[in-house]
C-alpha positions as CSV (number, residue, x, y, z in Angstrom):
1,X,-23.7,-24.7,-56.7
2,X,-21.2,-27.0,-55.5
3,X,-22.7,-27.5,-52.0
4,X,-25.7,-28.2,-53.7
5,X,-24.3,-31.2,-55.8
6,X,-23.0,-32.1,-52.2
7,X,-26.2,-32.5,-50.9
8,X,-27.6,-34.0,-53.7
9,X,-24.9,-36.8,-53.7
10,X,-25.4,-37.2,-49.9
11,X,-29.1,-37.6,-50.4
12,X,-28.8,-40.1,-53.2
13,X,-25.8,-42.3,-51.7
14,X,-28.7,-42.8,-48.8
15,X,-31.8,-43.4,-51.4
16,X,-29.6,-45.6,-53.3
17,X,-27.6,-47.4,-50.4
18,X,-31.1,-47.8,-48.9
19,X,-33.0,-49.5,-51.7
20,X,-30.2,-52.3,-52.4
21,X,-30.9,-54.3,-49.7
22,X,-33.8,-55.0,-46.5
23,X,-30.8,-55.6,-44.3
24,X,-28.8,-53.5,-42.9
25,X,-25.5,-55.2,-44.2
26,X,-24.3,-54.7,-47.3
27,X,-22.1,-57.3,-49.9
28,X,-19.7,-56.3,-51.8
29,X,-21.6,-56.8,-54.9
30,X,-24.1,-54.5,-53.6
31,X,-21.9,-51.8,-52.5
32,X,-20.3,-51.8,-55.7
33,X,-23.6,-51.4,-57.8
34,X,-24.7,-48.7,-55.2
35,X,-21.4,-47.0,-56.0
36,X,-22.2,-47.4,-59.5
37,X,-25.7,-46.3,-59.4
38,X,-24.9,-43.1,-57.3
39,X,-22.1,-41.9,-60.3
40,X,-24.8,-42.8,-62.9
41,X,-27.4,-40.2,-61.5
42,X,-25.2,-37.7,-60.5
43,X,-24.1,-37.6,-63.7
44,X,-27.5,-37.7,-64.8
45,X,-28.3,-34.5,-62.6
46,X,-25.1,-33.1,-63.5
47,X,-26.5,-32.8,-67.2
48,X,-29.5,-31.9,-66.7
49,X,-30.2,-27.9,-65.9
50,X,-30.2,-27.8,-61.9
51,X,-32.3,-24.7,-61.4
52,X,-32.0,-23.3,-65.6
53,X,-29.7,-20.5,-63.8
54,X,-26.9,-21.6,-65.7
55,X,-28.1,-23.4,-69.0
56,X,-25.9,-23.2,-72.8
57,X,-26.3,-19.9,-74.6
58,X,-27.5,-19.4,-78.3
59,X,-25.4,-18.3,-80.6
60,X,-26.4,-15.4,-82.2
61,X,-28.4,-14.7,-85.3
62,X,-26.1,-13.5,-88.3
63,X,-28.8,-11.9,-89.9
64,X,-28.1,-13.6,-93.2
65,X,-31.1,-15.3,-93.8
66,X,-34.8,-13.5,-94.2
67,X,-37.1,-14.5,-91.9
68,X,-40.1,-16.9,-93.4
69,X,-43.3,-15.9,-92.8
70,X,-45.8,-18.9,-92.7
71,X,-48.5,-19.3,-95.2
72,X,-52.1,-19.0,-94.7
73,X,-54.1,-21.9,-94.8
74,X,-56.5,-21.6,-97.5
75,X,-60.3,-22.8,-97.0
76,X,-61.8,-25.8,-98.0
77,X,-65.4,-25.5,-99.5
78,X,-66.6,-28.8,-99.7
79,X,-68.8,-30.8,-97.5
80,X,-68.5,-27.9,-95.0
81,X,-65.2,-28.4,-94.0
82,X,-63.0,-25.1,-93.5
83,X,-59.5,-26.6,-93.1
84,X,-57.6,-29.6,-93.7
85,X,-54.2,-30.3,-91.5
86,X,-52.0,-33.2,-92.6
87,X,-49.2,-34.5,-89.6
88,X,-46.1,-34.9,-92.3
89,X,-42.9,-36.3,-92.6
90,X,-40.4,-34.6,-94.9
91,X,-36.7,-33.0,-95.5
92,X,-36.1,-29.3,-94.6
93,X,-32.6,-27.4,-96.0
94,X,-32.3,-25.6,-92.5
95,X,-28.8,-25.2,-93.0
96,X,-27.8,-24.2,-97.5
97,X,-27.2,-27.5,-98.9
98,X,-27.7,-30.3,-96.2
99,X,-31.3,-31.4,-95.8
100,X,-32.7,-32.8,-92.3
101,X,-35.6,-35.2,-91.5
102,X,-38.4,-33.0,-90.3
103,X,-41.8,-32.9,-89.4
104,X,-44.7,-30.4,-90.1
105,X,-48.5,-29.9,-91.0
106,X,-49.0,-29.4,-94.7
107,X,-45.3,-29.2,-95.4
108,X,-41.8,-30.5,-94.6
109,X,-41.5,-28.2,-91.1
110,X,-43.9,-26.3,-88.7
111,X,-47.2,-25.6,-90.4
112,X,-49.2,-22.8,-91.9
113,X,-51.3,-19.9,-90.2
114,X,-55.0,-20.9,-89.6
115,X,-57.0,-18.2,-89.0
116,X,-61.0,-18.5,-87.0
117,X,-63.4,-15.8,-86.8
118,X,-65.5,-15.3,-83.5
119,X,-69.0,-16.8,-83.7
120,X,-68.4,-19.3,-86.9
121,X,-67.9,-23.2,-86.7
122,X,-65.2,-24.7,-87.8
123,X,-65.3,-27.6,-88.8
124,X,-61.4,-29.7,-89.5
125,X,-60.2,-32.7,-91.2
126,X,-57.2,-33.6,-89.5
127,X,-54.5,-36.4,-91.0
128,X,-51.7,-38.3,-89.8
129,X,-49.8,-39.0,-92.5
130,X,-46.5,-40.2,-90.2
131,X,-45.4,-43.4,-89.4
132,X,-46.4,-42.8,-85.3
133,X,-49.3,-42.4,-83.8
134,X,-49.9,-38.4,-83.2
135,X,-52.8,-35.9,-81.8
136,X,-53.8,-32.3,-83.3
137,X,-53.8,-30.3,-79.8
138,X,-55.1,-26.7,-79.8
139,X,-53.4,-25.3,-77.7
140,X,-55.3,-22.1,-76.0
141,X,-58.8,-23.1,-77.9
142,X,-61.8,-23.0,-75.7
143,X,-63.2,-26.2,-77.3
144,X,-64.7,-29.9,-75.7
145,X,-62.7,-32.2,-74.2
146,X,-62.6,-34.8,-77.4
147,X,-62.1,-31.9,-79.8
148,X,-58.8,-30.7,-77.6
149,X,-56.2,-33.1,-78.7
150,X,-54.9,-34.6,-75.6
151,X,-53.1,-38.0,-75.4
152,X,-56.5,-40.1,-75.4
153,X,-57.3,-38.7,-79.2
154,X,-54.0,-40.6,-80.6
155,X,-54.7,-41.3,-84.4
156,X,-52.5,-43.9,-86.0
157,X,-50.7,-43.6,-88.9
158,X,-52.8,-43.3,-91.9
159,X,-56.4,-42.5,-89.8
160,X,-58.3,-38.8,-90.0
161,X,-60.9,-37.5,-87.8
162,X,-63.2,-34.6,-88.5
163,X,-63.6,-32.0,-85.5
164,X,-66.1,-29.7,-85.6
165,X,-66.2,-26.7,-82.9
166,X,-67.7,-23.0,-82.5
167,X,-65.1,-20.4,-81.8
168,X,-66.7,-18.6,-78.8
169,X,-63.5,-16.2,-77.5
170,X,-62.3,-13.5,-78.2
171,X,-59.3,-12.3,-80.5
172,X,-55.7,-13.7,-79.3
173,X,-52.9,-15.5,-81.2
174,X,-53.3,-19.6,-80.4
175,X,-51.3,-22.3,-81.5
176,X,-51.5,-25.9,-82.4
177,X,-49.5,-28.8,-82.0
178,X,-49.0,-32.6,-81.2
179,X,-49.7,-34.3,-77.3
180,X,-49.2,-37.9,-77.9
181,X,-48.4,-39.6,-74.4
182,X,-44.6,-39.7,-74.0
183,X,-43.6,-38.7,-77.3
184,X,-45.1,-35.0,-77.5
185,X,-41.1,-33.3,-77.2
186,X,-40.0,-35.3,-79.9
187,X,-42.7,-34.7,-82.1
188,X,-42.4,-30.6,-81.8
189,X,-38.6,-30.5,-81.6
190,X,-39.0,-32.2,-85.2
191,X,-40.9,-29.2,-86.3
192,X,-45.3,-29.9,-85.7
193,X,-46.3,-26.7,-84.6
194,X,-48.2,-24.3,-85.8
195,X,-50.0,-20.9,-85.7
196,X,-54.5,-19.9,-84.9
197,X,-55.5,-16.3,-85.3
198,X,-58.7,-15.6,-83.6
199,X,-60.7,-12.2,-85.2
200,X,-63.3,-10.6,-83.4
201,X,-65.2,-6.9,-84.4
202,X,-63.4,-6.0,-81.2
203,X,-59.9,-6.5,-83.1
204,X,-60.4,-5.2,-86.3
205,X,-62.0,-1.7,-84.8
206,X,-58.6,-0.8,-82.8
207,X,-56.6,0.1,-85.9
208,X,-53.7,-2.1,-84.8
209,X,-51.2,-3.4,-87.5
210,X,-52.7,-6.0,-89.1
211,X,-50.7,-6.4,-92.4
212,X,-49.9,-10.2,-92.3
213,X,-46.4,-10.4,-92.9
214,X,-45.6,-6.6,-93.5
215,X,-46.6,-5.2,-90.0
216,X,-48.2,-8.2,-87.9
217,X,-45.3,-10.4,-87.8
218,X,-45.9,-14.0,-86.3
219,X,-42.5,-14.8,-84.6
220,X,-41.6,-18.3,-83.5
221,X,-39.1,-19.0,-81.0
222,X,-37.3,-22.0,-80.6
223,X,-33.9,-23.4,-79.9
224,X,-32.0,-27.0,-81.6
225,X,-29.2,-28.4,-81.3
226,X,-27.9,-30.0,-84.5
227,X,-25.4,-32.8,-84.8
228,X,-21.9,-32.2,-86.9
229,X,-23.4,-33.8,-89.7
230,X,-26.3,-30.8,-89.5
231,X,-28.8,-33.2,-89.1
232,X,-32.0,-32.2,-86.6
233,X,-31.4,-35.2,-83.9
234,X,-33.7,-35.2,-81.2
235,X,-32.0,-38.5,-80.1
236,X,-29.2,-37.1,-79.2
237,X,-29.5,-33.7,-77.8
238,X,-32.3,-35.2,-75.6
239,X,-33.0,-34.3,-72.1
240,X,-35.0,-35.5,-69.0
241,X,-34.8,-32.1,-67.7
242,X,-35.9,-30.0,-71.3
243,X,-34.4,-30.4,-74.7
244,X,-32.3,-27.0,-74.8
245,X,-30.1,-25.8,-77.9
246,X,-27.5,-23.9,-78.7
247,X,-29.2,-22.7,-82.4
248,X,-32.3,-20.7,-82.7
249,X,-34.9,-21.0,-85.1
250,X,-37.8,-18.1,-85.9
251,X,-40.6,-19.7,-88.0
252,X,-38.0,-22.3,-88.7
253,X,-35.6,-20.0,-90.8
254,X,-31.7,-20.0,-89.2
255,X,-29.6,-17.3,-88.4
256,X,-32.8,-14.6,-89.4
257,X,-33.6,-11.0,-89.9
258,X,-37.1,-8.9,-90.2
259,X,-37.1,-6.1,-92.9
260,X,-39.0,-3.6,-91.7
261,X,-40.6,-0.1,-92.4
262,X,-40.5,3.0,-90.4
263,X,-43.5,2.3,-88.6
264,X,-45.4,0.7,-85.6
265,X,-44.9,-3.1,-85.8
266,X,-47.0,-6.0,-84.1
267,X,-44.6,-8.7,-83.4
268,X,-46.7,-11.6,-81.8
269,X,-44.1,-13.8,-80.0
270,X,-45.1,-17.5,-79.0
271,X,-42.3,-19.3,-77.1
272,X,-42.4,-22.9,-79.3
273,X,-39.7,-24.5,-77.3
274,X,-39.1,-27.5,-75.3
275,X,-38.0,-25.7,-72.4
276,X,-35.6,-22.4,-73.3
277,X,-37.2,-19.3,-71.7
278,X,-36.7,-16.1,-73.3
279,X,-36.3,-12.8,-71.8
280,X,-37.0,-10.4,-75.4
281,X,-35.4,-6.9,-75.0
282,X,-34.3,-4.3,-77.6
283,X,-30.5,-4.1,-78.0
284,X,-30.8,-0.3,-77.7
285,X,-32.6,-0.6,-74.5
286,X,-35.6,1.1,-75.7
287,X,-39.2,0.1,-74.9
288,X,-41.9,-1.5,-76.5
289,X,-45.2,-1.6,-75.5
290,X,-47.3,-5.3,-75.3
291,X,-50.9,-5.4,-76.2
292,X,-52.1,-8.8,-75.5
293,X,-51.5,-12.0,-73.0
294,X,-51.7,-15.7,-74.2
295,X,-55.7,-15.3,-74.4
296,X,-56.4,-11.9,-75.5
297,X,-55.9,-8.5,-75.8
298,X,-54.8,-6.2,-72.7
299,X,-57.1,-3.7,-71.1
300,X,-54.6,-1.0,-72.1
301,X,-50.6,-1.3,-73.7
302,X,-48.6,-1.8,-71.0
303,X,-44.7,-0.4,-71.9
304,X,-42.0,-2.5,-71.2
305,X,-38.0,-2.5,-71.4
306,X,-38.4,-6.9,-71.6
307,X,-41.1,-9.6,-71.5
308,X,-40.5,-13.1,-70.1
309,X,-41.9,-15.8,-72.1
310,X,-41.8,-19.7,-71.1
311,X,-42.4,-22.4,-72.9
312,X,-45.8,-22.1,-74.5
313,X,-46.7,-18.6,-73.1
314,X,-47.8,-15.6,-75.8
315,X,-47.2,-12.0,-76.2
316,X,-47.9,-9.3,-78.7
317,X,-45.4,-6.7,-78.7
318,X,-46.1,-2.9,-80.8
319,X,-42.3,-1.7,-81.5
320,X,-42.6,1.8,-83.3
321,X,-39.5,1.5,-85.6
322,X,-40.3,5.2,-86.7
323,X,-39.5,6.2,-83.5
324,X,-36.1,4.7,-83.0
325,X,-32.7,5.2,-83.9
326,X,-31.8,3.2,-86.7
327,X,-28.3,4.7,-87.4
328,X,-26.8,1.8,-85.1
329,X,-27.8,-1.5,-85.3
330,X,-30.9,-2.8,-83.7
331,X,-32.0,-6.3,-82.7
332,X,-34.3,-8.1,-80.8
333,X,-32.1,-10.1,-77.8
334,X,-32.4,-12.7,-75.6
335,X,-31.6,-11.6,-71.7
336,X,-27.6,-12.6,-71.9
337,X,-27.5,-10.5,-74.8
338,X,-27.5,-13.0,-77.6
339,X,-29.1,-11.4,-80.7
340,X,-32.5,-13.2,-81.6
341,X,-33.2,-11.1,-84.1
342,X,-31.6,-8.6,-86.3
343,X,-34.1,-5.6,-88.0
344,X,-33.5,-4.0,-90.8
345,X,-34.9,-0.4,-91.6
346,X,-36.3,0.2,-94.9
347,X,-36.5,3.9,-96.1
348,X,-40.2,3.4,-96.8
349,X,-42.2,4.8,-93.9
350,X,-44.5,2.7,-94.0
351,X,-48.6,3.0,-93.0
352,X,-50.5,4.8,-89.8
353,X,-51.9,2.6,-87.3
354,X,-52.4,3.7,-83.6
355,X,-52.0,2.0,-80.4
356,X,-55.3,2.6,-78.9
357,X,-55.4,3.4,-75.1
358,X,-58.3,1.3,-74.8
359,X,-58.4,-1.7,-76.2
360,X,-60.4,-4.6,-73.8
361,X,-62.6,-5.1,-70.7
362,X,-61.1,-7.8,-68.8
363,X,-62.0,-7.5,-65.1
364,X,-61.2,-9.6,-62.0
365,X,-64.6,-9.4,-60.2
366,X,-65.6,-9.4,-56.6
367,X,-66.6,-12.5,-56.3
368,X,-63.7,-14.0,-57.9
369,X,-61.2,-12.4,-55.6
370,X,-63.4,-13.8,-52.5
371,X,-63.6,-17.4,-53.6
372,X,-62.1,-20.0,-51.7
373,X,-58.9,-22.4,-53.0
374,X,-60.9,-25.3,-54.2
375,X,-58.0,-27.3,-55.5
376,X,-54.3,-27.5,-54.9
377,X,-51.8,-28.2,-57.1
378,X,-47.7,-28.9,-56.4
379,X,-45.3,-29.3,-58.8
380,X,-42.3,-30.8,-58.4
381,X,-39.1,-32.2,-59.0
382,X,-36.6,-32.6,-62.1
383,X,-35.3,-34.5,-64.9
384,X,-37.9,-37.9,-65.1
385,X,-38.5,-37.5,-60.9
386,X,-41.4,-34.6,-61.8
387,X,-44.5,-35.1,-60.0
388,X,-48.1,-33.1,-59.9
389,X,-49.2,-33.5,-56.3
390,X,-46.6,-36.5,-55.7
391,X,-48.7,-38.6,-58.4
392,X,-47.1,-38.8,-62.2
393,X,-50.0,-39.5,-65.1
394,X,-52.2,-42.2,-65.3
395,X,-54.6,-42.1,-68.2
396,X,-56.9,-44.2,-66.5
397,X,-56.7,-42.0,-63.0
398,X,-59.1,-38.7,-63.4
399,X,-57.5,-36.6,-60.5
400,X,-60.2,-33.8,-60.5
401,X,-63.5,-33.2,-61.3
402,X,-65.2,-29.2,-61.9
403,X,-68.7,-28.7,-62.8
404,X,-69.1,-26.6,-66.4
405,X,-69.4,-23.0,-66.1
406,X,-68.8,-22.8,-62.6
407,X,-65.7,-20.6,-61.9
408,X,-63.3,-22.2,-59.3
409,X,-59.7,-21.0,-57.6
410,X,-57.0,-23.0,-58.1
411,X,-53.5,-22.5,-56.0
412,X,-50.8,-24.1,-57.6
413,X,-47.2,-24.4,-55.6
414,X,-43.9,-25.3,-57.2
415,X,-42.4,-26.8,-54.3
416,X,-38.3,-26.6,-54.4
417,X,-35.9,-29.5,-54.4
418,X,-32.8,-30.5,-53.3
419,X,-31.3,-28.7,-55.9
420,X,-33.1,-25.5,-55.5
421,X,-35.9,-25.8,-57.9
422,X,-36.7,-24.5,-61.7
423,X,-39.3,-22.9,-63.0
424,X,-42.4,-24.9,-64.3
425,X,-44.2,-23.8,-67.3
426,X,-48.1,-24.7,-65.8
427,X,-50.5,-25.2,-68.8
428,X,-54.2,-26.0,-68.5
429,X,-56.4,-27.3,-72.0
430,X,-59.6,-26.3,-72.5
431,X,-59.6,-23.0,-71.4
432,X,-58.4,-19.4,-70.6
433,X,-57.9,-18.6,-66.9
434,X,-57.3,-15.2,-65.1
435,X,-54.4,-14.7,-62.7
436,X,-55.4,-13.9,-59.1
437,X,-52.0,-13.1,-57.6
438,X,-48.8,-14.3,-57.3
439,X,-47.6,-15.0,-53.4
440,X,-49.9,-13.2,-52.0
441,X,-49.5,-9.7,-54.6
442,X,-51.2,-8.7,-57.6
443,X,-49.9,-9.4,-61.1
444,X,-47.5,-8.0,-63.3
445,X,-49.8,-5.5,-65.0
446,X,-48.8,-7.6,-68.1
447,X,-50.4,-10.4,-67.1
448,X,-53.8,-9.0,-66.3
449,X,-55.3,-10.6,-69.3
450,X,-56.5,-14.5,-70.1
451,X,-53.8,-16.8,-70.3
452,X,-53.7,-20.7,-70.9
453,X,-50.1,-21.3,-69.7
454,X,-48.1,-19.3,-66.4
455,X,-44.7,-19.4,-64.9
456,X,-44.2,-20.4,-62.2
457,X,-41.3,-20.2,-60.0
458,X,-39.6,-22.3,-56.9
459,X,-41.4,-21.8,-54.0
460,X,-43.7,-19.5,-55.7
461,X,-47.7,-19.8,-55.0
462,X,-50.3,-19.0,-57.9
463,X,-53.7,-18.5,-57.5
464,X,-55.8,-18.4,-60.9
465,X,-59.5,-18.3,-61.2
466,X,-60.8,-20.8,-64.1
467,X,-63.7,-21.8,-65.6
468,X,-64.4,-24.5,-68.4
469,X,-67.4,-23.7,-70.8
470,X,-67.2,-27.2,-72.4
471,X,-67.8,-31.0,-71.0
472,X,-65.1,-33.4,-71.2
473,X,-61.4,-34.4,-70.0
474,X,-58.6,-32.2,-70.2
475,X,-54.6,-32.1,-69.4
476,X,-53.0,-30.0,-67.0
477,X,-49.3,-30.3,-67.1
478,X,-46.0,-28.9,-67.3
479,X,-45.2,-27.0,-70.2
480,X,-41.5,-28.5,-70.6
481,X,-42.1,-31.1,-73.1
482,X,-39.9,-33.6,-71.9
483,X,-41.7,-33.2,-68.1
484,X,-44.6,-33.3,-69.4
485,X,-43.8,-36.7,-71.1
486,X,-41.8,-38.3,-68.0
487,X,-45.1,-37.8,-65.8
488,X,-45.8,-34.5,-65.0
489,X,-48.8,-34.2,-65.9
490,X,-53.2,-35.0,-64.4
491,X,-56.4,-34.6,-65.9
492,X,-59.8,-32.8,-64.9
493,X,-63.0,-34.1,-65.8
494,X,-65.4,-31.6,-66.5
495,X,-69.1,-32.5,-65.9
């Protein structure tokens, strides 16, 4: 690390030294401002997370606290429309006693579960009720490009818009949340974000939990830092390089537990934050088995000791509770060990469901695996230096163009820095993708299903084959909110 920060101050004395004057003679004036402007970004770089080796740990949950479960949206039945989402501004007791200035959809934080059948349209009234301009982005919804929610479909405070869209995949959890240009990691970090459940005949024939609440839990993860006056301050624990905390939050509820019965559980896990990743493991060190990706459901339950999650990404886990030992205590942990989340065994044993062997037909076809790279991405940089191919967004620059329905390979790099590198959360709107390989190899076989968002690591090269069934303009972007707002971030037109 520290010859690193040697380089890095090396290579910065020159950029900065360079850049003060067009001669090669230097006041004293200048020196002193290069000086100055050298300690200011190393300091800069110095707080931001170099490669997210070595980045503050949570504390752990106390268990003291029973996790919230969100509601379900009820439907609307007049004039056709099936849901109504209000952007809100509110106070949330987070911590007993001391309320906080929050954000959510219907309610004072996060939002409720909104649940789409395949085949039906669904049709949405959507609100901002804040005092900023805001977007509704659905985030993993195969939908057109001004039904998505990207930066271009700001409302301002007090408008609505009606969106109207067929739900043409197939089962997966989703999520919604806000993409206004340059203030999207404030706006989640104060709590808009919410849950989609997509059904299909496919789903409800495998006999997987599916008791909301009881045995198909939505969990989700993020981390805040709050302020000694317990106040949720975006303010000041912002950072160029991700927003990261030192307090987790599951479905907004601090320091939580799950009460559960002796019995499989679902536990759908989206990672909500700014830019944490999570490794989830079982204290015990036994297995679990996952069941779908970000998009969809598996081909068959893969078992697994951990699953990585970046920001964004999905995962359904099955954790068979009447298998394990419960004489000891037993928690869900993040990869340093910190407990995420305590469990608690009931007596009760709970209902049968099975884990079916069988449970999708994804495929990579032939064809797929012989197309050639049509369009190259690289990602790069830190803190408010990130760049997508050397370029940072321009609303008004469209930087690719794909033709609908036509399926194309995409290879996208994340070319190291100075410092090493990080990983980039890569997301794409519009659209599910398949994973082609990963330098060269095949897939984790946990990540042979769709997906809408993929880590990706320094020097690391991705190919994914993707196709968009809609028309319009879409985002592709970093996944680390506050990246995503300093630049990092281009958009496809889809004709």
């Amino acid at each position: 690390m520290e010859i690193k920060i040697k380089i890095a101050a090396a290579a910065i004395s020159l950029l900065v030294i360079g850049g003060c004057s067009n001669n090669n003679s230097l006041s004293v004036e200048e020196m002193d401002h290069a000086s100055m402007d050298h300690s200011n970004m190393m300091s800069d770089m110095m707080e931001g997370h170099m490669n997210h080796d070595q980045v503050v740990s949570l504390n752990s949950s106390t268990g003291e606290n029973e996790l919230k479960i969100p509601s379900i949206l009820e439907r609307d039945d007049e004039e056709g429309v099936v849901y109504t989402v209000r952007a809100q501004k509110g106070k949330t007791e987070i911590f007993d006693g001391t309320e906080s200035v929050t954000y959510g959809y219907n309610g004072s934080f996060l939002g409720p579960l909104l649940r789409f059948e395949k085949g039906e349209t669904v049709k949405i009234r959507t609100i901002n009720e804040l005092d900023e301009k805001t977007t509704f982005h659905w985030h993993g919804l195969e939908v057109a490009g001004d039904v998505d929610g990207g930066p271009h479909d700001a409302l301002q405070p007090g408008e609505e818009k009606v969106i109207e869209f067929e739900v043409t995949q197939e089962a997966s959890t989703l999520w919604f949340h806000p993409h206004p240009e340059g203030k999207t990691a404030e706006q989640v970090y104060n709590g808009l974000a919410g849950l989609v459940y997509i059904n299909d005949d496919n789903s409800k024939s495998l006999g997987l939990p599916d008791d909301y609440g009881k045995n198909d839990i939505p969990l989700i993860f993020q981390d805040r830092t709050f302020d000694e006056e317990k106040q949720l301050n975006y303010r000041a624990a912002m950072n160029d390089d991700g927003t990261i905390g030192d307090t987790l939050l599951i479905n907004g509820t601090l320091n939580p537990k799950l009460t559960v019965s002796k019995e499989k559980v679902r536990l759908r896990l989206l990672n909500g934050s700014n830019a944490r990743n999570f490794t989830f493991k079982l204290n015990t060190g036994d297995s679990f088995v996952q069941i779908a990706t970000d998009g969809g459901f598996l081909n068959e339950p893969v078992t697994l000791k951990e699953v990585t999650l970046t920001p964004s990404e999905r995962a359904e886990i099955i954790v068979d509770f009447s298998q394990l030992n419960t004489d000891n205590d037993l928690a869900l942990i993040n990869e340093d060990g910190s407990v995420l989340l305590p469990f608690e065994i009931s007596d009760q044993s709970g209902v049968s469901s099975r884990t079916p062997g069988n449970m999708n037909d994804f495929s990579l076809t032939k064809e797929e695996l012989e197309l050639p790279v049509t369009k190259e991405i690289e990602l790069f940089g830190m803190m408010n230096m990130v760049t997508i191919n050397g370029k940072k967004f321009n609303p008004d620059r469209i930087d690719f163009t794909q033709q609908q329905g036509v399926t194309e390979v995409w290879e996208i790099y994340n070319k190291p820095d100075m410092m090493g590198g990080m990983i980039h959360p890569f997301h794409i709107h519009g659209t599910q993708f398949k994973i082609l390989s990963r330098d060269g190899e095949e897939p984790p076989e946990n990540e042979r299903g769709w997906k809408d968002s993929i880590s990706i690591k320094p020097d690391e090269r991705v190919k994914i084959a993707i196709q968009f069934k809609h028309k319009g303009v879409y985002m592709f972007h970093c996944h680390i909110l506050e990246h995503e707002d300093n630049g990092m971030m281009g958009q496809i037109k889809v004709e």
